[in-house]
N, C-alpha and C positions, 0 to 999 in steps of 0.2 A: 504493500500500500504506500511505504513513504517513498518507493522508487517512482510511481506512477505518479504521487505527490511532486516530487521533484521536478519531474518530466516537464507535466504541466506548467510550473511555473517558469523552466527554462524556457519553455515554448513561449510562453506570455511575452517575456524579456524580449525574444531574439525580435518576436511579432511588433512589439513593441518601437524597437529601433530599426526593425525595417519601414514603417509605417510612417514614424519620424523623418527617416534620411530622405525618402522618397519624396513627401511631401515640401519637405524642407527645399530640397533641388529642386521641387517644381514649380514651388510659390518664388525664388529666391533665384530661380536661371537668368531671368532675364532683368539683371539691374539697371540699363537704363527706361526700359518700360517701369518701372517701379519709382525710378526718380522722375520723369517725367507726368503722372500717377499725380506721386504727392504734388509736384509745383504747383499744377493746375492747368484749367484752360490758357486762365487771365494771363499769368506770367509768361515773362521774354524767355521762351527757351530756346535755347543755344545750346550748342555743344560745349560750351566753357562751363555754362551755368548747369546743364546737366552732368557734367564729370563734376561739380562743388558738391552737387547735392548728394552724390552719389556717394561723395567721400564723408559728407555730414552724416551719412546716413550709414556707413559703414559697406558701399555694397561695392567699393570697388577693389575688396580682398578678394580673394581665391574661395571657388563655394566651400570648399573642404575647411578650409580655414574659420567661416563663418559659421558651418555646422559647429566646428570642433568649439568655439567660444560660444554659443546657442548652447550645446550639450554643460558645455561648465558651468554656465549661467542655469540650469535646469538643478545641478544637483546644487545651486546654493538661494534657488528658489527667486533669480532674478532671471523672467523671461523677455526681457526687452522693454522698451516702452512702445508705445505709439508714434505712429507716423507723422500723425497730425496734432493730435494734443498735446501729445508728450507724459501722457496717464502712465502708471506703469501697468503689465499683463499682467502682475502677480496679483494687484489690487485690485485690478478689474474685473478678472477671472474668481475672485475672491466675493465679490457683490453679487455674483452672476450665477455660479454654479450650483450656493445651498438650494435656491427656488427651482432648478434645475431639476437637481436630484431630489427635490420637495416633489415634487409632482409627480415626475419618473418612478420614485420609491414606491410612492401612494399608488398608481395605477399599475406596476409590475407587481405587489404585492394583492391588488386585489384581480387583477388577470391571472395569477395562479391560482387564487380561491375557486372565483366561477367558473376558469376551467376545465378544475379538476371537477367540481361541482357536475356544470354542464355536459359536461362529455362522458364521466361517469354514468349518470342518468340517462343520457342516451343511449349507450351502450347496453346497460343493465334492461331498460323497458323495452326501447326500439319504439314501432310500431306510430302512434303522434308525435312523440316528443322527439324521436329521431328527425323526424321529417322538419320539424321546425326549426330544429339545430341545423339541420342543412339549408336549411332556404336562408337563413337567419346568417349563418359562415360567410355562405357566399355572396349575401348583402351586405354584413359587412366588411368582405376583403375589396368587393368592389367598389366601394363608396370610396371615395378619398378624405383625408380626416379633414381638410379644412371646409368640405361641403358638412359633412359633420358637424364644425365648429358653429358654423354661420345655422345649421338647421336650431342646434340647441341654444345658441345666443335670442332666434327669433322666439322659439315656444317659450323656454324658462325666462330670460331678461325681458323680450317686448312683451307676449301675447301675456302671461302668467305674473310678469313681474316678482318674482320669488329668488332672483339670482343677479349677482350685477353680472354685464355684459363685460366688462374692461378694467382694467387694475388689478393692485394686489397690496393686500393687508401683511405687515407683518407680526407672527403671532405673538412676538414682544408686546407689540398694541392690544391686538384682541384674537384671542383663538379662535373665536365663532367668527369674526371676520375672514379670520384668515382661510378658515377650511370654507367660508361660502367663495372668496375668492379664487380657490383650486378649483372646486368642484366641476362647473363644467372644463376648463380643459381637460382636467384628469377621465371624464368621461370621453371628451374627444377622441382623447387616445388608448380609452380603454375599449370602445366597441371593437374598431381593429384588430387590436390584439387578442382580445377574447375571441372573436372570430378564427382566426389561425390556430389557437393554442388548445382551444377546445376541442376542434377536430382532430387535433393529434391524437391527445386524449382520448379521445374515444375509438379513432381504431389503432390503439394499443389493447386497450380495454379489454373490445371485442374479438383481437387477437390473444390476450392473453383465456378468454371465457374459451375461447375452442380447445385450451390444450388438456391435455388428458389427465396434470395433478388435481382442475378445476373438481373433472368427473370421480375421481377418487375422491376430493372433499367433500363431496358434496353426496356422495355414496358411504362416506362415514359419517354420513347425518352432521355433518359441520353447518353451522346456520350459515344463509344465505350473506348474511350482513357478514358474518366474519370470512366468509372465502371471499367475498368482494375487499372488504376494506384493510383485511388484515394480510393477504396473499396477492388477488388481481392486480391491486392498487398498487403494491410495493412494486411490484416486476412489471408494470405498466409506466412506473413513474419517470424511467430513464430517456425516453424519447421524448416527454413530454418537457420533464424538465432540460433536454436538448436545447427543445422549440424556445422554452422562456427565457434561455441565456442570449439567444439571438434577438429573441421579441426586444430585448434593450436598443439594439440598436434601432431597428425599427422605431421606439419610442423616443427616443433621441432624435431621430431625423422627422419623425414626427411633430417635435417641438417648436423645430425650425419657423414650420407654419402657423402650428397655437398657438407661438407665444406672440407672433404680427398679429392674430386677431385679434385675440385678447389683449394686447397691449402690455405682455406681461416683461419687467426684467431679466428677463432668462437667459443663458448662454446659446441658445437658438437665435434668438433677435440680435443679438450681438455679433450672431457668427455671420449673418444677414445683412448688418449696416458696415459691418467691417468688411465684407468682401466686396459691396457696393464700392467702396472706395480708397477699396487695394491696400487695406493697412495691413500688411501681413502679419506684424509682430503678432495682432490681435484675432488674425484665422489662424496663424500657428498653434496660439494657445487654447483656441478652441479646439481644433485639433486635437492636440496632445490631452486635453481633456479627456473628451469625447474617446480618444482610443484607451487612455485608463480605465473609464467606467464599465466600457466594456469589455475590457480585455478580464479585467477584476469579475466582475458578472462570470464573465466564461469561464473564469478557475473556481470559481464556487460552485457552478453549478456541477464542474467535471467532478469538484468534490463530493456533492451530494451522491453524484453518481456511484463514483468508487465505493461512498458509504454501503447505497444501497445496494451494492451490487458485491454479492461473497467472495466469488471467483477474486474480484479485484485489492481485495484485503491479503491475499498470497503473494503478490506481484512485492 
């Protein structure tokens, strides 16, 4: 187990700074589009005044060289400042990311409830409820979250008035503000994902009810509730929980768009006005975020796996 343990997290690492380097060359190739970028339309640009800026700005080193000072700056927790403000990433990144992962936490935690929930029950009954889970998946994998966002801003904000449409409390002020505040986007992003993660769910489920430990349990008079939830569900769980390490990312890139509707301070909106206008320090460290959260997400889940799974406890 701690070998496979190991693994995984090597794996993270390497994933980790491959993801980095790549992006880093790619946002960071072309330095004088980048000083050009920041001057503006307004400004005399010249070739004298775009090599100044370029060197203001640090971009006329060698890419290698600029990773290798990026990467030093990363382990002492200074990712650059801004293009144009001159903010720093670590601070910005730092206002940005708890509402982030506020939202993201709260609807990955509740897409693996009614997942399990949902797809279980279908599984187990079939017959209607199967059928609704299916029509209901496939509405919503195919809806896109921000027609989503805008459906639920009209019912609960205009038509209902029971929810604000726009802003965000923080629970320092008021916790009841603050969870009516989440609340529809975290729905936004929860229909999606529940959609995909349910369906896993259940044809694990109904692949684990075919095999033949089920019919021995259930021939030694083992109650129905206990070979479902104490047997199907455990050896069901590893695919499912596959699907919910990925669902992050999905929720993450879903954010992007809920948090322009909503209006919310997120690392989405950020990663959004920053790439509008080329400040990379500021999509870097969205980036780099963004590839932790899930890279972390994906070792834990592999860990639950290994948990749940015996074979992997020998490794």
């Amino acid at each position: 187990m701690l070998t496979s343990v190991w693994r995984n997290l090597l794996r993270s690492v390497v994933v980790l700074a491959v993801v980095t380097f790549v992006v880093f060359f790619l946002m960071y190739g072309n330095g004088p589009g980048i000083a050009r970028a920041v001057m503006g339309m307004q400004a005399e640009v010249t070739e004298e005044n775009v090599a100044a800026k370029m060197v203001e700005l640090g971009l006329d080193q060698p890419l290698l060289v600029q990773y290798g000072h990026w990467v030093q700056g990363l382990f002492t927790g200074d990712l650059g400042r801004s293009f144009y403000t001159g903010q720093s990433v670590t601070e910005a990144l730092a206002t940005r990311v708890p509402f982030t992962l506020a939202i993201t936490a709260v609807a990955l935690v509740l897409t693996a409830l009614l997942s399990v929930l949902l797809g279980v029950t279908a599984a187990v009954k079939g017959g209607r409820i199967d059928r609704v889970l299916q029509f209901l998946s496939i509405l919503g994998t195919a809806v896109p979250s921000f027609i989503t966002s805008i459906v639920l801003v009209f019912l609960f904000a205009i038509f209902w008035r029971v929810l604000p449409a726009t802003g965000y409390v923080s629970p320092d002020v008021s916790l009841g503000g603050w969870a009516a505040s989440i609340t529809l986007p975290v729905f936004a992003l929860l229909i999606g994902a529940v959609s995909s993660a349910a369906q896993q769910f259940r044809t694990a489920t109904l692949d684990q009810l075919g095999k033949d430990y089920v019919r021995t349990l259930r021939a030694r008079g083992v109650s129905e509730r206990a070979v479902v939830f104490r047997h199907v569900l455990r050896n069901a769980a590893a695919p499912g929980l596959t699907v919910l390490s990925l669902t992050v990312f999905s929720l993450l890139g879903g954010a992007v768009f809920i948090e322009q509707v909503f209006a919310l301070p997120g690392l989405g909106q950020l990663a959004n006005s920053s790439a509008q206008i080329f400040d990379v320090p500021m999509v870097m460290g969205t980036v780099l975020v963004t590839a932790v959260i899930v890279l972390v997400v994906n070792f834990l889940g592999d860990l639950a796996i290994t948990l749940l799974n015996p074979k992997a406890r020998t490794r």
